[in-house]
NUDREN-533325 format. One record per atom (N, C-alpha, C, CB): residue number from 1; residue in one letter; atom name; x, y, z. Coordinates in steps of 0.001 Angstrom, whole numbers, plus 500000, padded with zeros to 6 digits. Glycine has a CB too. Example, Ala and Ser with C-alpha at 12.3 -4.5 7.8 and 13.67 -1.06 7.14 Angstrom:
2
NODE|1|a|N|513190|494310|507800
NODE|1|a|CA|512300|495500|507800
NODE|1|a|C|513200|496700|507800
NODE|1|a|CB|511308|495527|509046
NODE|2|s|N|512850|497750|507080
NODE|2|s|CA|513670|498940|507140
NODE|2|s|C|512900|500030|507870
NODE|2|s|CB|514084|499402|505725
***
This chain:
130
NODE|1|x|N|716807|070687|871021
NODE|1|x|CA|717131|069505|870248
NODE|1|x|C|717706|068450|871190
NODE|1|x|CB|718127|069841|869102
NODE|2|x|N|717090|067052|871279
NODE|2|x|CA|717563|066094|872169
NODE|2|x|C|718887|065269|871387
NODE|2|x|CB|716250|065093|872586
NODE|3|x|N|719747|065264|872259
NODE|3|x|CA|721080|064385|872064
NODE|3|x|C|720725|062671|871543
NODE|3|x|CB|721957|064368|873748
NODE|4|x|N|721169|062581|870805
NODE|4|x|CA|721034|060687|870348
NODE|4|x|C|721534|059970|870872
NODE|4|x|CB|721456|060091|869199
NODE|5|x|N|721305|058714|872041
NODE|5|x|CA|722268|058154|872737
NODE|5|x|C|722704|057186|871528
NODE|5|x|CB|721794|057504|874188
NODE|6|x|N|724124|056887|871904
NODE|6|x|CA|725030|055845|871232
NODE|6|x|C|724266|054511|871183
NODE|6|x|CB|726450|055651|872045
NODE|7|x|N|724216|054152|870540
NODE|7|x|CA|723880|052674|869957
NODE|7|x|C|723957|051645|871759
NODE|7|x|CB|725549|052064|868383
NODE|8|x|N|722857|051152|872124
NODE|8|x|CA|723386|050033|872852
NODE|8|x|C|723963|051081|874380
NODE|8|x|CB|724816|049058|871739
NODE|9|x|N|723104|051968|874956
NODE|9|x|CA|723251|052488|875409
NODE|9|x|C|722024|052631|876790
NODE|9|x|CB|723619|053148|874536
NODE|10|x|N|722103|052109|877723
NODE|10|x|CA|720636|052123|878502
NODE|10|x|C|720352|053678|879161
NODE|10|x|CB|720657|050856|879916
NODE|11|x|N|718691|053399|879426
NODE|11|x|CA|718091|054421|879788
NODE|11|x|C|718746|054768|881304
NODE|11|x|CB|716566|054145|879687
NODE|12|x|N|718472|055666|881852
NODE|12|x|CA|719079|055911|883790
NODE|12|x|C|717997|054482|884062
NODE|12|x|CB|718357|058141|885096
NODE|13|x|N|718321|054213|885367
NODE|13|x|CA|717438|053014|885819
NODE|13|x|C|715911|053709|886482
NODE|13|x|CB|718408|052017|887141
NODE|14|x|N|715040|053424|886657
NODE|14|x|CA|713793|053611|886657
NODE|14|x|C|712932|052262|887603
NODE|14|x|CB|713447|053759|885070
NODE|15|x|N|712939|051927|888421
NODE|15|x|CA|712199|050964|889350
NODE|15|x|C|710907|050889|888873
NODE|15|x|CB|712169|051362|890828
NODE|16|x|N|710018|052024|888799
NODE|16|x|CA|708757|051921|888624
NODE|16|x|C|708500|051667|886911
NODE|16|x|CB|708104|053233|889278
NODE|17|x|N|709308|051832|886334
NODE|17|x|CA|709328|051546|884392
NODE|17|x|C|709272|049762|884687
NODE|17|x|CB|711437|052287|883160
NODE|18|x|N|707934|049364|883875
NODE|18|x|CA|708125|047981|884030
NODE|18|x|C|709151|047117|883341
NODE|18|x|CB|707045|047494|883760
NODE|19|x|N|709943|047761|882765
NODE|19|x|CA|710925|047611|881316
NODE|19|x|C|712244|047670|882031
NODE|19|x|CB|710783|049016|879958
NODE|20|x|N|712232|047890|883640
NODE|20|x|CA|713727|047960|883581
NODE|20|x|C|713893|047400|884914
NODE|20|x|CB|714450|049469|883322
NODE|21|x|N|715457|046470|884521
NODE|21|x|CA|716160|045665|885284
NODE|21|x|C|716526|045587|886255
NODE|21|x|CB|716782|045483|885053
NODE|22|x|N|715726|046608|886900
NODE|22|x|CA|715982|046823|888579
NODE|22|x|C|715141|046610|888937
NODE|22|x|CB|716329|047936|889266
NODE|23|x|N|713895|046251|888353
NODE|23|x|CA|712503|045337|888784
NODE|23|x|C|713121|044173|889276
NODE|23|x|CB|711347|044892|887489
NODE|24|x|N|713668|043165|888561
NODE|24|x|CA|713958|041872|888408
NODE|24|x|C|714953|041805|890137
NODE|24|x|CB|714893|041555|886648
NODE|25|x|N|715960|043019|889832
NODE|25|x|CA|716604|042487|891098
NODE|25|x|C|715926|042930|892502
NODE|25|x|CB|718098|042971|891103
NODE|26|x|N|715380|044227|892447
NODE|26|x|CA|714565|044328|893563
NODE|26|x|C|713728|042565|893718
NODE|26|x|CB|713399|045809|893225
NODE|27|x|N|713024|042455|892918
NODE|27|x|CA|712350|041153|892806
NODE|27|x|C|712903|039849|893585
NODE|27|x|CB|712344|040848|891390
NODE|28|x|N|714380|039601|892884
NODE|28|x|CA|715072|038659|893722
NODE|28|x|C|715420|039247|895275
NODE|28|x|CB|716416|038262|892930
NODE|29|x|N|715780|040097|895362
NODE|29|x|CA|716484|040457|896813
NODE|29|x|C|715307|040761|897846
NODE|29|x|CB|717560|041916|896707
NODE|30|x|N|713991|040705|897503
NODE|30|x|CA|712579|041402|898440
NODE|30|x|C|712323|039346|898196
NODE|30|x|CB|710891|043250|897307
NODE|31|x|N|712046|038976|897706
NODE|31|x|CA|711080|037831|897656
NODE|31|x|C|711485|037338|899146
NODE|31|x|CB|711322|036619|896274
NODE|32|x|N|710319|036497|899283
NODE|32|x|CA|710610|035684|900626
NODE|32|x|C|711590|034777|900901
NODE|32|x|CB|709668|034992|900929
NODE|33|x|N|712359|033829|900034
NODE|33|x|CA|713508|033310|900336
NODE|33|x|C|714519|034271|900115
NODE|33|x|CB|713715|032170|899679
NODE|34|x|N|714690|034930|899171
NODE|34|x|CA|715586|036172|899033
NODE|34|x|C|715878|036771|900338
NODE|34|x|CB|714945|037258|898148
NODE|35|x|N|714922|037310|900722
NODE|35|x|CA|715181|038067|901860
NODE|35|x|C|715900|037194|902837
NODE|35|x|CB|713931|038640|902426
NODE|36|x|N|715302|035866|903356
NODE|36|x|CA|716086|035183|904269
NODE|36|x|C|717593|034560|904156
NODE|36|x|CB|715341|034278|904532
NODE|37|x|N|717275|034055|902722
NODE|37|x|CA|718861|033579|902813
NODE|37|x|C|719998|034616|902607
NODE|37|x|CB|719146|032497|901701
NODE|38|x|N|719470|036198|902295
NODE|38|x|CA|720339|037103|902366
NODE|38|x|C|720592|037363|903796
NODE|38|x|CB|719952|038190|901634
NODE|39|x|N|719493|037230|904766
NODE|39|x|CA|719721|037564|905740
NODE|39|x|C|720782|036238|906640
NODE|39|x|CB|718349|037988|906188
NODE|40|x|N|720919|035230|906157
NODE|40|x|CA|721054|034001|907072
NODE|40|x|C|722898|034032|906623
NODE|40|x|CB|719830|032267|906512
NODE|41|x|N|722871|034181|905264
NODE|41|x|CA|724394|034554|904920
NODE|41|x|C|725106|036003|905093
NODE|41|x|CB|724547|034277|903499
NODE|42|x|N|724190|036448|905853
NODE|42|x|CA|724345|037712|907084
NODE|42|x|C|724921|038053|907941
NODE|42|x|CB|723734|037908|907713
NODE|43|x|N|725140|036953|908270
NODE|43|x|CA|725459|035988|909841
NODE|43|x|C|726729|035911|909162
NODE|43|x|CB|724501|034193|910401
NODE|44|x|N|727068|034466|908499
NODE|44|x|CA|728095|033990|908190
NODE|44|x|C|727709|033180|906866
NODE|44|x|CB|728666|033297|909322
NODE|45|x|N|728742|032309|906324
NODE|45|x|CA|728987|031267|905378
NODE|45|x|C|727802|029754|905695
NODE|45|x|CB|730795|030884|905605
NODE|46|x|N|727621|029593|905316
NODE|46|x|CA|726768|028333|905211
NODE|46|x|C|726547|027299|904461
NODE|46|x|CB|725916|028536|905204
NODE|47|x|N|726962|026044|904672
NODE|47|x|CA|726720|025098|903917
NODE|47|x|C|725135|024609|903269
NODE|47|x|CB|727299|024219|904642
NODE|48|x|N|724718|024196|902281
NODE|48|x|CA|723510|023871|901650
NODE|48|x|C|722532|023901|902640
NODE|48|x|CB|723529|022613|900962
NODE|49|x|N|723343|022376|903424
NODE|49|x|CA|721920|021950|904288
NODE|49|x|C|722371|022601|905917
NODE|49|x|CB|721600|019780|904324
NODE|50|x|N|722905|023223|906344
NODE|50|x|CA|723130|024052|907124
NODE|50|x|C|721841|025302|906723
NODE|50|x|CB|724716|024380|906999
NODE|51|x|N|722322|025712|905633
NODE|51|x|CA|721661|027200|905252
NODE|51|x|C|719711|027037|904917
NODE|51|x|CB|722666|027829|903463
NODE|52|x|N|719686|025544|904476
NODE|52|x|CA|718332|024889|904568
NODE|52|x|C|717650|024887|906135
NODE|52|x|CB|718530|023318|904032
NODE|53|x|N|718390|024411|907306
NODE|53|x|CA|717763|024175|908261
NODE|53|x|C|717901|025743|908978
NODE|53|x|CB|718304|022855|908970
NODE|54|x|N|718639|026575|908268
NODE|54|x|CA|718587|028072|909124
NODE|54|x|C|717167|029075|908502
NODE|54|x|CB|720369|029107|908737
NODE|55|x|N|717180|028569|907033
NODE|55|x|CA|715604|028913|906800
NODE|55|x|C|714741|028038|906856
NODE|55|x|CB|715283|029415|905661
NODE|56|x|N|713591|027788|907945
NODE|56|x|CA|712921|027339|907824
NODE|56|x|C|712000|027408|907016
NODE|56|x|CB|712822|027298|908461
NODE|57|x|N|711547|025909|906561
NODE|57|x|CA|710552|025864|905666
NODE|57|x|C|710612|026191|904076
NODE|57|x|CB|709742|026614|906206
NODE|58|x|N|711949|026292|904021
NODE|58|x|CA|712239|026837|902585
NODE|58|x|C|712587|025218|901503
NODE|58|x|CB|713914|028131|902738
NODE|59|x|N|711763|025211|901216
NODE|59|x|CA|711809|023654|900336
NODE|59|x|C|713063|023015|899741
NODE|59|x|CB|710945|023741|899038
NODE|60|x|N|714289|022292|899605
NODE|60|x|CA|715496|022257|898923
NODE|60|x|C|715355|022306|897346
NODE|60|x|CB|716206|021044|899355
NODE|61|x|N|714402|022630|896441
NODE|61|x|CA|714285|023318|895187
NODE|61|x|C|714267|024675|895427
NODE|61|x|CB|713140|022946|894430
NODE|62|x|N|713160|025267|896553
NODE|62|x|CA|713237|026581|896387
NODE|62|x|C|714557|027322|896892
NODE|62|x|CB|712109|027076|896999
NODE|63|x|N|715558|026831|897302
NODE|63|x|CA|716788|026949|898031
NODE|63|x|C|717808|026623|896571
NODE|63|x|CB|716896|025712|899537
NODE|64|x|N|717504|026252|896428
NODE|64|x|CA|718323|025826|895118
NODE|64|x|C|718175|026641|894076
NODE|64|x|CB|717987|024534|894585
NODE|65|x|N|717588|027000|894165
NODE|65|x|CA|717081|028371|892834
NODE|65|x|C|716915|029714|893395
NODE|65|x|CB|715392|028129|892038
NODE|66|x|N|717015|029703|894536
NODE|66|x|CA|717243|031252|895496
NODE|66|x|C|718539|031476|895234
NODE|66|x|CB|717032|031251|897324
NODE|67|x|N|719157|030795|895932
NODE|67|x|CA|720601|030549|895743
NODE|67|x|C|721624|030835|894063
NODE|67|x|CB|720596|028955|896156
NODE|68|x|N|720952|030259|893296
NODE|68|x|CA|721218|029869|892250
NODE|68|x|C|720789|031487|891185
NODE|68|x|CB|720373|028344|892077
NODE|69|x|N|719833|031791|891794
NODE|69|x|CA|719139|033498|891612
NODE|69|x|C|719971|034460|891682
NODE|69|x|CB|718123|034007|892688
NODE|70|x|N|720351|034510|893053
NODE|70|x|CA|721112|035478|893881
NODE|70|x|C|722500|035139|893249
NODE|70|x|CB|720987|035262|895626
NODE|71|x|N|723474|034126|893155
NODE|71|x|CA|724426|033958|892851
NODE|71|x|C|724633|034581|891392
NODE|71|x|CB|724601|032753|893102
NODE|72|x|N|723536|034770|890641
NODE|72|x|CA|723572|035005|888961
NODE|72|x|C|723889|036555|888962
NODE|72|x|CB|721902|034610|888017
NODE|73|x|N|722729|036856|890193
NODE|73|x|CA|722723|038319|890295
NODE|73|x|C|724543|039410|890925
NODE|73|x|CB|721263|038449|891568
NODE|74|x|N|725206|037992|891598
NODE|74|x|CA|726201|038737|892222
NODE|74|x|C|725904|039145|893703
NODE|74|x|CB|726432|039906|891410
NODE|75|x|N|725492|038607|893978
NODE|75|x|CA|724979|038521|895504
NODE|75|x|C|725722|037382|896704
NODE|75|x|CB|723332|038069|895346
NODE|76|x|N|725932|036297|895658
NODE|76|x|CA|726078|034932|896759
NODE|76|x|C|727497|034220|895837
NODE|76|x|CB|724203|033552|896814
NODE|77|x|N|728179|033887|896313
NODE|77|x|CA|729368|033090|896018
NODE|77|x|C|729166|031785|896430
NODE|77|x|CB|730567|033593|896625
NODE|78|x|N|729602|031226|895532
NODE|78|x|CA|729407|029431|895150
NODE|78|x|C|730578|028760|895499
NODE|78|x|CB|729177|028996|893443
NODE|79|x|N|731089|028138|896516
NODE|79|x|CA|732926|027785|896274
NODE|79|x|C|732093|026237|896557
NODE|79|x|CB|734697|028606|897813
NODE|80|x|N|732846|025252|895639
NODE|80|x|CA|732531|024020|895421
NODE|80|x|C|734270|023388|895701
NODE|80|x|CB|731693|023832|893781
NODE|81|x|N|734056|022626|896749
NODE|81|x|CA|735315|021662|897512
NODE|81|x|C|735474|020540|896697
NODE|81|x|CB|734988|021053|899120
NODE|82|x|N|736857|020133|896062
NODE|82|x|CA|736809|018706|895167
NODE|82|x|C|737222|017713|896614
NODE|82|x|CB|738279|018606|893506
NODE|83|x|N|736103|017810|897434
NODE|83|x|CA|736203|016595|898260
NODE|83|x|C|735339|015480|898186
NODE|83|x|CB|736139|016919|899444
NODE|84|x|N|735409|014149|899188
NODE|84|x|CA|734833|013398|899422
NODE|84|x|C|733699|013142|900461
NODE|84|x|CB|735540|012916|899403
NODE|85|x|N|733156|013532|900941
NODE|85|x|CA|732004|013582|899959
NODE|85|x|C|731762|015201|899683
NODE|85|x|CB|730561|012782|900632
NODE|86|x|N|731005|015404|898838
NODE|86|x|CA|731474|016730|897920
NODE|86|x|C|730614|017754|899033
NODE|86|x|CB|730798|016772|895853
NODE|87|x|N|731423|019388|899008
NODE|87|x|CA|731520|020178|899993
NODE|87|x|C|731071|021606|899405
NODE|87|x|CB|732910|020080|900583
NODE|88|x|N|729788|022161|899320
NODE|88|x|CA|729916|023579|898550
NODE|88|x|C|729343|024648|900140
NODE|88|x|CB|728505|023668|896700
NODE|89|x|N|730174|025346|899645
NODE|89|x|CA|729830|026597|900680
NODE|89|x|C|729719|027675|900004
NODE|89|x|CB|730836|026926|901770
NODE|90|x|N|728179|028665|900740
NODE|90|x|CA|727476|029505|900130
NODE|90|x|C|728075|030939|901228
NODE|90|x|CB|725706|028970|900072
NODE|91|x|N|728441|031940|900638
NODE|91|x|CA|728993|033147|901293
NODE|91|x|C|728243|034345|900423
NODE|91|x|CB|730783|033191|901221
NODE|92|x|N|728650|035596|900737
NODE|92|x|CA|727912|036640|900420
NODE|92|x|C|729295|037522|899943
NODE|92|x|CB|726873|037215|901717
NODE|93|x|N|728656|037538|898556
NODE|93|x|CA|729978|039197|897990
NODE|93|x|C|729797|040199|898714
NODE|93|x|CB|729795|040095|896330
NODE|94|x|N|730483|040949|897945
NODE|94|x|CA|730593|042787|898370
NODE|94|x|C|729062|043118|898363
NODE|94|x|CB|731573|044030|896953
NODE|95|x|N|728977|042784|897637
NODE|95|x|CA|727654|043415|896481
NODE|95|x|C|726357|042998|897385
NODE|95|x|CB|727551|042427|894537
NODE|96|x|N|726568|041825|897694
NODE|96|x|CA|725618|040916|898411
NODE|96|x|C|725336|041301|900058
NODE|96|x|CB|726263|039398|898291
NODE|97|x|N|726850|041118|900664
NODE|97|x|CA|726199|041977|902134
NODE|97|x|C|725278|043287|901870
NODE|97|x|CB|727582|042646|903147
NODE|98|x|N|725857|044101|900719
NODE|98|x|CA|725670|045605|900719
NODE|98|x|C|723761|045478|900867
NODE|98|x|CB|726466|046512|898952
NODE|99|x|N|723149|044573|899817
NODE|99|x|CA|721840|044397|899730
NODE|99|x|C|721375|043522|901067
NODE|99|x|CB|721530|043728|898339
NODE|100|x|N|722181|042707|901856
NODE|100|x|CA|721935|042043|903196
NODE|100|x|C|721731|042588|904586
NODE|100|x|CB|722869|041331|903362
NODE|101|x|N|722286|043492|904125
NODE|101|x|CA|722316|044503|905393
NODE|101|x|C|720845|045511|905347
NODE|101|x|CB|723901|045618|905254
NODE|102|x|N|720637|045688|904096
NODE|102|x|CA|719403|046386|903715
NODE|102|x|C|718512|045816|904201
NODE|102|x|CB|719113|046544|902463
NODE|103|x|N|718573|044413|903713
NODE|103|x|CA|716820|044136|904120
NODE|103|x|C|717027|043412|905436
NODE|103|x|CB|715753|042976|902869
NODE|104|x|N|718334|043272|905859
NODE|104|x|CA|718526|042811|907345
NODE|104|x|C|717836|044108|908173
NODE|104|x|CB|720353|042538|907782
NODE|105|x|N|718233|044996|907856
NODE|105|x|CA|716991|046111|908668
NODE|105|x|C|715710|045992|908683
NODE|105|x|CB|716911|047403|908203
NODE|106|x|N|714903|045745|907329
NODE|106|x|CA|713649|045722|906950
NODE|106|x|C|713446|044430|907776
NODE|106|x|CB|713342|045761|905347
NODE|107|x|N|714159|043468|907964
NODE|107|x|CA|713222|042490|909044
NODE|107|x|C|713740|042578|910230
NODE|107|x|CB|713141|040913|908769
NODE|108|x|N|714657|042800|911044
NODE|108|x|CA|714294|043564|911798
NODE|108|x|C|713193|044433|912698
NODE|108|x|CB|714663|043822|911433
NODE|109|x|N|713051|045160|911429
NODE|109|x|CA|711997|046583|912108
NODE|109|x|C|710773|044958|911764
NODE|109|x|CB|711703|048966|910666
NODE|110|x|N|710423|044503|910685
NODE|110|x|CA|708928|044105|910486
NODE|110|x|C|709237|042879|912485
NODE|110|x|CB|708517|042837|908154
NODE|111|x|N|709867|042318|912620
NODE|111|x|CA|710145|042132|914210
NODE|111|x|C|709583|042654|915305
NODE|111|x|CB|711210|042441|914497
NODE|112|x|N|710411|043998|915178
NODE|112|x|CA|710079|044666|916207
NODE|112|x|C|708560|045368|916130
NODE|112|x|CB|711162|045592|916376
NODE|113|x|N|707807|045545|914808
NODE|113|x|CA|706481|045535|914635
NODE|113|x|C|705520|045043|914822
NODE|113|x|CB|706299|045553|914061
NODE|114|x|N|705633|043515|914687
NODE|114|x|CA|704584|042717|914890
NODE|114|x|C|703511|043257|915655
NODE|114|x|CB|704988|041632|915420
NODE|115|x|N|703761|043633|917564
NODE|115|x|CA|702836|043658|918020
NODE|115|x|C|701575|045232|917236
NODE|115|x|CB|703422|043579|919533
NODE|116|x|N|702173|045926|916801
NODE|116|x|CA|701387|046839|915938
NODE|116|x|C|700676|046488|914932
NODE|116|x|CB|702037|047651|915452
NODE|117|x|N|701507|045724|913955
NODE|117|x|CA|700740|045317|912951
NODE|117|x|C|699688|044009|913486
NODE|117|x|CB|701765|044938|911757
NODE|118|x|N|699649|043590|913933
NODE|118|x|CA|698632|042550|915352
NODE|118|x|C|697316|043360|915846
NODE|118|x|CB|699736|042317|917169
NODE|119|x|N|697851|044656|915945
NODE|119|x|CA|696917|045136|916857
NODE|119|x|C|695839|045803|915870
NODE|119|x|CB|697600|046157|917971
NODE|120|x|N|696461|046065|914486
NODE|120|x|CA|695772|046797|913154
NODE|120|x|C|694988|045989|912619
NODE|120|x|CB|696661|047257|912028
NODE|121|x|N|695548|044719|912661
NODE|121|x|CA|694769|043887|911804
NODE|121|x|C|693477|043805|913212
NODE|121|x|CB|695749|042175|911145
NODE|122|x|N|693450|043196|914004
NODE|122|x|CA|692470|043139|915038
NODE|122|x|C|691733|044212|914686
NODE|122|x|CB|692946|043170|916453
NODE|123|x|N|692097|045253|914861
NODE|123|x|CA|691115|046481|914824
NODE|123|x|C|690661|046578|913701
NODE|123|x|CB|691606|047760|915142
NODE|124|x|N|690979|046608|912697
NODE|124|x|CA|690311|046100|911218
NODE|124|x|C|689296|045107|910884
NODE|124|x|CB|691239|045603|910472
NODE|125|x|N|689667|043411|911781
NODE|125|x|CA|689020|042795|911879
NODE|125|x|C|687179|042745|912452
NODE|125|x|CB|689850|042363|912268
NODE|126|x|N|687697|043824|913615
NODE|126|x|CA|686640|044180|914591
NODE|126|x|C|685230|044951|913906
NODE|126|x|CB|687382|045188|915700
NODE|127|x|N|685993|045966|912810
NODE|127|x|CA|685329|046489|912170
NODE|127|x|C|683396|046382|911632
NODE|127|x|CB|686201|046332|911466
NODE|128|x|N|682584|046678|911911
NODE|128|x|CA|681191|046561|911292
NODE|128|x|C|681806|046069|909646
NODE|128|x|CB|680133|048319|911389
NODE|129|x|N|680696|045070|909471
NODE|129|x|CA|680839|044817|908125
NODE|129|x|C|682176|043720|907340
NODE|129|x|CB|680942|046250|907678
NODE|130|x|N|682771|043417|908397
NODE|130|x|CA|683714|042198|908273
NODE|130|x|C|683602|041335|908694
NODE|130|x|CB|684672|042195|908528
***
């Protein structure tokens, strides 16, 4: 006989269940700005357009909603300065290094890979029939 969970009670978490909420954050913390600006507030604290010119190429909407992502999730701390002209600095929680450090490895290693994955695709390329 199976036990009845209490009202309002979630399932264990499940990654591969498309139904559960560890999709979403894997999601934010793997995406391509995700990954960088976790990695860039890695380093240290960073101002907007500081943390803009440390990711390259990252558009100031898509920075704005990475940011704005990650911060919802508990990842990134928001401290807003009542100065002149106005001052916000972007830092990394507990929570946030803990996932920064993670995929600070994963790029890393994809780094130190390149010349392999270079050499796969070539050889793939080379292939009869491509």
């Amino acid at each position: 006989m199976t036990k009845a969970k209490p009202a309002g009670e979630l399932p264990p978490p499940d990654v591969f269940d498309r139904m559960c909420p560890s999709r979403g954050v894997l999601e934010h913390v793997t995406s391509r700005w995700g990954v960088l600006v976790l990695g860039a507030l890695n380093e240290r604290g960073y101002r907007f357009s500081e943390l803009r010119r440390r990711v390259a190429g990252v558009s100031e909407k898509m920075l704005a909603q990475t940011l704005q992502t990650l911060e919802r999730d508990g990842f990134v701390l928001r401290e807003a300065h009542p100065v002149i002209p106005p001052r916000v600095d972007y830092s990394l929680t507990p929570l946030g290094r803990e996932a920064a450090q993670l995929v600070a490895a994963l790029a890393h290693w994809s780094e130190a890979r390149v010349p392999a994955v270079l050499t796969a695709r070539a050889e793939y390329d080379a292939r009869p029939g491509r």
